[in-house]
N, C-alpha and C positions, 0 to 999 in steps of 0.2 A: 504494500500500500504506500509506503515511505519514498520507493522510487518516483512516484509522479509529481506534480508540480505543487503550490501550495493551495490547501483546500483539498486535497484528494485531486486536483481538477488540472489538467492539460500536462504537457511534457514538462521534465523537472527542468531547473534551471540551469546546470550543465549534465549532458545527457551521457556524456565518457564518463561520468561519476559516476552514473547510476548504472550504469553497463561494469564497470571495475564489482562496483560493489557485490552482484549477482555473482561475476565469474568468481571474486573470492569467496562467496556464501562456499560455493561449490567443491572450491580445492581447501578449504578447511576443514570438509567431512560433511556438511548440510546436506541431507538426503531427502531433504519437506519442503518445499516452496509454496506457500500457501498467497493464493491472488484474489481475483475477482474481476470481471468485466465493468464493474462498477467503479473500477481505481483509475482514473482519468477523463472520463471513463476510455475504455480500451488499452489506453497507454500503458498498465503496466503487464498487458499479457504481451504487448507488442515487444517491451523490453525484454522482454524472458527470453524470446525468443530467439534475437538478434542476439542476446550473449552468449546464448548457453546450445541453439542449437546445432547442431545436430546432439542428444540429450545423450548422457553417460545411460548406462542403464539401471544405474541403481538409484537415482533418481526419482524421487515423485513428486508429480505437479498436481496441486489441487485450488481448485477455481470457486467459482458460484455464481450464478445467474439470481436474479428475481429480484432486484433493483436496478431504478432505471434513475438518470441524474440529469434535471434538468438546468442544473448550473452546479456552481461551488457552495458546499456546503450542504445541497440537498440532495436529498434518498428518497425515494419515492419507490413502493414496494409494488412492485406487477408479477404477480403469479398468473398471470392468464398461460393457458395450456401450448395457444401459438406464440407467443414472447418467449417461454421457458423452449422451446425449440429452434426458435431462430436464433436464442443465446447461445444454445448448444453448441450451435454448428457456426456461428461467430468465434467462437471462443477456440475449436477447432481449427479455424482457420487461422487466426490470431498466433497461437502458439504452435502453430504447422504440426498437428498432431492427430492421428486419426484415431485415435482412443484416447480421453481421458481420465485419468488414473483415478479420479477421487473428485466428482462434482457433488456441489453442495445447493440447496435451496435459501440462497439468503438471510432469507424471513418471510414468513408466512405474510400471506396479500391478504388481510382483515374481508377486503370484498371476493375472495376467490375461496372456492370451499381446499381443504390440503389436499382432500384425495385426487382433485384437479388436476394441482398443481404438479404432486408428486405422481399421475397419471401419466403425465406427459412425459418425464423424467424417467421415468420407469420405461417407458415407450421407447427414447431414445438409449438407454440401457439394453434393452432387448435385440436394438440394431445395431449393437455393438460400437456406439459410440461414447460410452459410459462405459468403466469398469466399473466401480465402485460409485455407493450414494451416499452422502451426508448432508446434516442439518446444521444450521446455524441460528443463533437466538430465540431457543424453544426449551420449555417446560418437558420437566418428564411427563406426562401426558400427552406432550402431542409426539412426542417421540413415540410413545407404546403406541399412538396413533397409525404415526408415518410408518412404522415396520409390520403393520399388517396391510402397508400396500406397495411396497418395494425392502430388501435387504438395507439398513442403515448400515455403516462403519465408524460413523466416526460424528459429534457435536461439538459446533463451535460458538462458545456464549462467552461472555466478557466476565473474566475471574482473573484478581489479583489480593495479595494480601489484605487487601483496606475494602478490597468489594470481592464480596463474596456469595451475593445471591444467590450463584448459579452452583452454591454446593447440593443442590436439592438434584440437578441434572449431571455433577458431576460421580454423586455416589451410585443413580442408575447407570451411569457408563459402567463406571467399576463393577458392579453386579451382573454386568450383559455383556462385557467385555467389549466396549465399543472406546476408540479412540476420546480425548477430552481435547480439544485445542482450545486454551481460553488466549481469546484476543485480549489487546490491552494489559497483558501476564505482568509491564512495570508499571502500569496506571497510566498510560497515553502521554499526549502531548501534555498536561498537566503533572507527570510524574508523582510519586507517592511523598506520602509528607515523611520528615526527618524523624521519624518514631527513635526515641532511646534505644532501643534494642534493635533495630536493622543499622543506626550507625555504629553500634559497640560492636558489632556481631561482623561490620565491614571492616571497620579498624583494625581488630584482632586476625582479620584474614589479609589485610593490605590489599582489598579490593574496593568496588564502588559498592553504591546499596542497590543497585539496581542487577548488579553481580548475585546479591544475598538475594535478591527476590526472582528470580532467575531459579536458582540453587533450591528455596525451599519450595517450588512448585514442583519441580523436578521429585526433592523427598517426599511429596504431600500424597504423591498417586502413582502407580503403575502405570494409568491409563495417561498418564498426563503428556500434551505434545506441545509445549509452548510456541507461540508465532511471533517473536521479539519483531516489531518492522524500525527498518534502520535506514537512512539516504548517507551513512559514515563506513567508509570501511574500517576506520579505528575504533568506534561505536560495535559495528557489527564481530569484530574480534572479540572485541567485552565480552560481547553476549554469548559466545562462541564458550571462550574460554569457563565461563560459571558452571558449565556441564560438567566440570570435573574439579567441581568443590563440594565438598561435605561439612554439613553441620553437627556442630555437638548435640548429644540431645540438650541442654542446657539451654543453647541458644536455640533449638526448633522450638523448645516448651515458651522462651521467651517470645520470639517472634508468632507464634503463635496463635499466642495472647490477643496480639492486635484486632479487635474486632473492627469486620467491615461496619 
């Protein structure tokens, strides 16, 4: 999401930046590219493309359709059955890829019933355009929903130390064994606030705190698949690097603590 311009919205402001940034995601060991047709909109499936392809094969790219952007700053949510198909095969083309490995349904469209949405999506699954399906900002509920009308794999809802809502849909992942990607994993463009215990817990490791929050998502769940989004390759090594730091139990019961 971070690669595209400010606002989610048009190409970033130096575009060799955002092309470095992806090739390094890649040769640092990142195996999860997580995008959307909605990050530019278009522009940052375009950049994937142009850095990375011809794609390594261990590689997986996972997108989402069912937002549509009628400038910067808005989302506007369209499950209708033919958008969710002409996303499809946009987004295929986008990322010059004739199967996608892991598409996701946005957000549910309030005016479109899900079985609709996820009809269509199932459709394009069956044509072999789709490997895999996933949801994004959804209740356990419509999850038990969505999987009696297509296989899910994997939910992506916004969880970070200080917001935790979505623990209600991440303890279902964990009991169905479905992937958990929480967006916003260091609290967004707002960052998390200086809580005592993620700074003392950073100090003591000579790391950032956003290193620590990183870190305790990772100890928090099996299931868990964080989507740090970065426009820094110094930034994006940060983040890289936290994947192989451990907490004391001391400091997880501390930070812990923090309630969202």
């Amino acid at each position: 999401m971070r690669v595209t311009g400010e606002g989610i919205w048009g190409w970033p402001p130096d575009r060799g930046n955002a092309l470095k940034v992806l090739k390094r995601a890649v040769e640092l060991g990142v195996n999860l590219i997580d995008t959307a047709d909605a990050y530019g909109p278009e522009t940052s499936e375009l950049l994937i493309a142009e850095a990375l392809y011809p794609y390594p094969k261990s590689l997986v790219i996972a997108t989402k359709g069912g937002l549509i952007r009628p400038g910067p700053g808005e989302w506007v949510p369209d499950g209708r059955p033919e958008h969710l198909k002409q996303a499809v095969d946009g987004s295929l083309k986008r990322l010059r890829l004739e199967r996608i490995d892991v598409y996701q349904l946005h957000r549910i469209d309030p005016k479109v019933p899900m079985e609709e949405s996820l009809g269509a999506i199932k459709e394009m699954k069956d044509a072999g355009k789709i490997r895999h399906v996933g949801l994004s900002n959804v209740e356990p509920e419509e999850i038990e929903r969505a999987r009696k009308i297509v296989p899910i794999v994997s939910v992506q809802n916004r969880y970070n130390i200080e917001d935790r809502k979505s623990e209600n849909a991440l303890v279902y992942c964990e009991k169905n064994g479905l992937g958990f990607l929480p967006w916003f994993p260091i609290g967004g463009t707002r960052g998390l606030k200086p809580e005592n215990a993620l700074n003392a817990t950073a100090k003591a490791h000579g790391v950032s705190v956003f290193q620590i929050a990183l870190a305790w998502l990772l100890e928090r769940s099996r299931v868990m698949l964080p989507i740090p989004g970065t426009s820094s390759v110094a930034h994006l090594e940060e983040n890289v690097a936290a994947a192989k730091l451990k907490l004391a139990p001391e400091e997880w019961k501390a930070i812990n603590a923090l309630a969202s």
